[in-house]
Structures are given as C-alpha cells and as structure tokens.
Backbone as a ProteinNet text record, in pm:
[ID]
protein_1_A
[PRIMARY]
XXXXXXXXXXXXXXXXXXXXXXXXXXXXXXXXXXXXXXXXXXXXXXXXXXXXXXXXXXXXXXXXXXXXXXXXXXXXXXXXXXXXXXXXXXXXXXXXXX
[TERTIARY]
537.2	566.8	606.1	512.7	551.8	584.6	701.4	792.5	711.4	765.2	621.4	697.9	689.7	794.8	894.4	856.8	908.4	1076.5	995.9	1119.6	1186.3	1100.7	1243.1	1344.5	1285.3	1402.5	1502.4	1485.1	1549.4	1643.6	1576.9	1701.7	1757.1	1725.5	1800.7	1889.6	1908.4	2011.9	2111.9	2074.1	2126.4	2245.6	2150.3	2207.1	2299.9	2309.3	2378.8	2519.9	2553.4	2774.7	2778.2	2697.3	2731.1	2789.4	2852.1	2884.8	2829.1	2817.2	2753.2	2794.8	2716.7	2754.6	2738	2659.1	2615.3	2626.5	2644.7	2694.5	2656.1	2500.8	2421.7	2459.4	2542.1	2602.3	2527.1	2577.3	2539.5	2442.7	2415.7	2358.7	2226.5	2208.2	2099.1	2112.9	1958.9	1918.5	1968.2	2090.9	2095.5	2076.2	2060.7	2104.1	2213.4	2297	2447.2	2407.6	2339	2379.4	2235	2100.6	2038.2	2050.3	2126.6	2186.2	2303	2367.9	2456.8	2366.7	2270.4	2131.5	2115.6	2062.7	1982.9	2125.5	2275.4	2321.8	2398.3	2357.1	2410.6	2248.7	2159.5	2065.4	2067	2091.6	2102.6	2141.5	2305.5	2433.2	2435.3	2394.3	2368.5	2230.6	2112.3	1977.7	1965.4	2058.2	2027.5	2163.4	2145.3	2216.3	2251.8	2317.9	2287.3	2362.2	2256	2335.7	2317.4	2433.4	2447.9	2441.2	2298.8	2279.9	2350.8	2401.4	2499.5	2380.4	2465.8	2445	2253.4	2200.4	2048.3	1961.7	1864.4	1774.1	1714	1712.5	1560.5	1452.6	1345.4	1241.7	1361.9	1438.9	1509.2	1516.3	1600.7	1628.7	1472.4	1422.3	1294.3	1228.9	1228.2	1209.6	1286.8	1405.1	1496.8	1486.8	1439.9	1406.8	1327.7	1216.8	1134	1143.5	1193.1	1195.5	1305.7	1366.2	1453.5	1382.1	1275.8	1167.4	1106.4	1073.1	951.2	1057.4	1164.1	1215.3	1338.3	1375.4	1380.8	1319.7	1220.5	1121.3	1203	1263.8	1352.8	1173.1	1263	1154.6	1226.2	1223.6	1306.5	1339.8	1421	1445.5	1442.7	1584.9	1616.9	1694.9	1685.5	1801.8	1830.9	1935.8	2008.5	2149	2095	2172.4	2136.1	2278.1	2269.3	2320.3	2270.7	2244.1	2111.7	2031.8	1973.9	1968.9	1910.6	1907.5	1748.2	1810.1	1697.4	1726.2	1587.5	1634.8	1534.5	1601.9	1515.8	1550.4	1475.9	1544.3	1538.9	1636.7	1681.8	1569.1	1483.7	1425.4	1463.3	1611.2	1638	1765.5	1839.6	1900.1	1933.6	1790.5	1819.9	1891.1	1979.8	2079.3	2033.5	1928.9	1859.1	1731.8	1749.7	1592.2	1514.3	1448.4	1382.5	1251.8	1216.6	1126.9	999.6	923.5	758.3	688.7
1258.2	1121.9	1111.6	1109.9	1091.8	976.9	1013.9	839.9	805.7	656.2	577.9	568.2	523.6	491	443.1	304.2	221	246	351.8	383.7	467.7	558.3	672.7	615.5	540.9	387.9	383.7	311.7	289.4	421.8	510.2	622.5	667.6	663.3	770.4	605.5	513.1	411.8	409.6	450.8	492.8	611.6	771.1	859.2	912.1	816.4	799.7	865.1	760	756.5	849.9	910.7	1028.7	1139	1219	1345	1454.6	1604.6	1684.9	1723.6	1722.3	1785.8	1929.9	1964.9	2107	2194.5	2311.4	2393.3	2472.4	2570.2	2698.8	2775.5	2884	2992.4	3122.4	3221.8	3309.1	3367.9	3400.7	3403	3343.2	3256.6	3156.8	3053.9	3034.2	2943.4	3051.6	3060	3148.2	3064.7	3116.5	3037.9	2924.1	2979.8	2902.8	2749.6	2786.3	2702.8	2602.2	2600	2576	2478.4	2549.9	2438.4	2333.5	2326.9	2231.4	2165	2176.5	2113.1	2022.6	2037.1	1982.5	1898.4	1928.5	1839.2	1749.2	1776.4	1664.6	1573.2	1617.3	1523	1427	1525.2	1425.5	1304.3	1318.2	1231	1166.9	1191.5	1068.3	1037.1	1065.8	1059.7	1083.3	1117.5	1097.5	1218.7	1327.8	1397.6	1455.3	1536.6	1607.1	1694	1822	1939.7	2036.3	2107.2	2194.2	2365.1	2350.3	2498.9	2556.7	2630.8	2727.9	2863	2913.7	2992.6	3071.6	2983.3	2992	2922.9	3012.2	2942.1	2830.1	2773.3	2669.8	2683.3	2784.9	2833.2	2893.3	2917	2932.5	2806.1	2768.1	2588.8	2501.6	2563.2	2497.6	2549.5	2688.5	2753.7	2709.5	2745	2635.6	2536.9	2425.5	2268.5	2281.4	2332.7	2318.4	2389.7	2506.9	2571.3	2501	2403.4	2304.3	2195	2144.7	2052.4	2114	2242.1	2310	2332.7	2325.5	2413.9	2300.6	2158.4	2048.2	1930.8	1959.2	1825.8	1729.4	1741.4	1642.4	1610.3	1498.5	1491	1488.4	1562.7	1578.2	1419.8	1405.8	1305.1	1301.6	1361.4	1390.3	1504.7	1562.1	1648.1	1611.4	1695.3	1634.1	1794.1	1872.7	2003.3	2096.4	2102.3	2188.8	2138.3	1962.3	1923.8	1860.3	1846.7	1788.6	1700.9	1621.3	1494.9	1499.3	1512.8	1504.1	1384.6	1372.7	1208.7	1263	1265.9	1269.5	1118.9	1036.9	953.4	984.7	973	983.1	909.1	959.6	879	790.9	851.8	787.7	699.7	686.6	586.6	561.5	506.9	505.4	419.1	505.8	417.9	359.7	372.1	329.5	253.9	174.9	81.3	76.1	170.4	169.3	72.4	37.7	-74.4	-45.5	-113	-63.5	-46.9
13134.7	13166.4	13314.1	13378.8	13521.4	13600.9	13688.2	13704.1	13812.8	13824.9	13954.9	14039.8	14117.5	14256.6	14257.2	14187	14137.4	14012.5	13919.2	13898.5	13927.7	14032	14142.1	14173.4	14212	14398.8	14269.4	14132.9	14074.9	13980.5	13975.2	13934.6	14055.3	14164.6	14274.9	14296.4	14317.2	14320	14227.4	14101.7	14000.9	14001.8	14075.3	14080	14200.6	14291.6	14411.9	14387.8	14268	14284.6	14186.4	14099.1	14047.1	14069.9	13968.9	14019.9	13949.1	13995	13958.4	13779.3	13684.9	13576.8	13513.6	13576.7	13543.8	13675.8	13690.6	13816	13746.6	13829.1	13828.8	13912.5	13880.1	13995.2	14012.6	14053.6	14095.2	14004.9	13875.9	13797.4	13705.6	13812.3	13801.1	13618.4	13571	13500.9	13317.3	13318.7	13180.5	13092.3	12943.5	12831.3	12811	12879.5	12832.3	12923	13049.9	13147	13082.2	13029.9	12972.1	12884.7	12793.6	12685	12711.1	12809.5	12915.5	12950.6	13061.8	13067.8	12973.3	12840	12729.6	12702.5	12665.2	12570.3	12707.3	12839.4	12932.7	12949.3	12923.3	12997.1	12808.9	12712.8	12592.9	12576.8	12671.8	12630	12775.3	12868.8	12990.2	13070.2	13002.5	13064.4	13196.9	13299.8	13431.5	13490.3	13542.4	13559.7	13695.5	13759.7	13871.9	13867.4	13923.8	13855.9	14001.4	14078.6	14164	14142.1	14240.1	14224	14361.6	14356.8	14409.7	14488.6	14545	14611.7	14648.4	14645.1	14653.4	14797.2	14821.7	14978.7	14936	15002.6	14982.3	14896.2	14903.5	14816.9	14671	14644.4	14477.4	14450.3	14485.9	14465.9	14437	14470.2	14435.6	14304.8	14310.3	14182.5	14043.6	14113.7	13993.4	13926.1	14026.4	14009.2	13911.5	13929.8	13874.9	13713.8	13721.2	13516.7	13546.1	13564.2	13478.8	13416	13488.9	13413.6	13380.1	13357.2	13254.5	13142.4	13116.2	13030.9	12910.5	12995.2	12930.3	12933.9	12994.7	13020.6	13078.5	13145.1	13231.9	13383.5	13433	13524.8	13650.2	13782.4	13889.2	13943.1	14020.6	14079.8	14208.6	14272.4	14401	14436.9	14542.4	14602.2	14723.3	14744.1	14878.7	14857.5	14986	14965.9	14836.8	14812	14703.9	14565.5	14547.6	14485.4	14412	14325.9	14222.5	14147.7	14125.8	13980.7	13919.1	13795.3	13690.6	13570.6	13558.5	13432	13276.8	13228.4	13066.6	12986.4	12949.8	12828.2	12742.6	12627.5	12493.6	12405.5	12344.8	12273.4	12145	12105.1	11993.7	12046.2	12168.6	12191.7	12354.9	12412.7	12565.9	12610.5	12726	12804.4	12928.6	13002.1	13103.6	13076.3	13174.4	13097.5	13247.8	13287.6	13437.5	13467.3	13532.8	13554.5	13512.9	13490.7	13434.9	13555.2
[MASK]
++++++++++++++++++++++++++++++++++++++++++++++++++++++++++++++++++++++++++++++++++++++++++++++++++

C-alpha cells in the first residue's frame, strides 16, 4: 500500500510533535525490539522509532527490514530518528487523505 504525497505531507505533519517510541541500540533489529515495533505501530498507527548508534547506510538498512518485516510503510527521518505508519485494520485512528 504505497502512500501518495498527499498523504506523506499529511503523516509527517502528523509525526512532527511526536516522540520516539521504540529505541534500537547497539544490538540492532532483535526479536524483543521487533515485537515493540508490531504492538506500538498496533496501538498508535504512526510511530517513530530511534536507531542508535548506526552510519547512514545501517540506518537505511534498518529502515527498511522494519517495513519488510511489519509492513509498516516508512515515512520520514531526520537524524537518528524514523517514522513509520501502519493502519490498524480493525480500528483506525488516522484517516489520511485519498
């Protein structure tokens, strides 16, 4: 489900005043940190999660088996932060533009 422009502008306005919920440390993308992933993008569709101690090209690696691995769809970064948006199919809290 790939987002249009239209509703980027509108999640990254969204994901602005947020704060980070998930924190990937030294240890990268484990299980534990995985399933934090899944039951935060569950319970707030729109997340941002700080990867820690990684270059540029990891952080990118990262980004990405985070959307291969919850089907979240990237949003934005900015540092050594991230936002990813999944909606809840059985009770969405965001209603993004068509």
């Amino acid at each position: 489900m790939p987002l249009t422009k239209d509703q980027l502008k509108a999640l990254k306005k969204r994901v602005h005043h947020l704060k980070p919920v998930v924190m990937v440390g030294q240890h990268g993308l484990t299980e534990g940190v995985l399933e934090e992933l899944e039951q935060a993008l569950q319970s707030h569709e729109l997340i941002k999660v700080r990867l820690s101690g990684a270059d540029r090209e990891e952080k990118r690696a990262m980004q990405r088996e985070i959307c291969r691995r919850t089907g979240a769809e990237f949003v934005n970064d900015i540092g050594h932060v991230a936002a990813f948006y999944r909606p809840n199919p059985d009770q969405p809290k965001i209603e993004l533009p068509a």
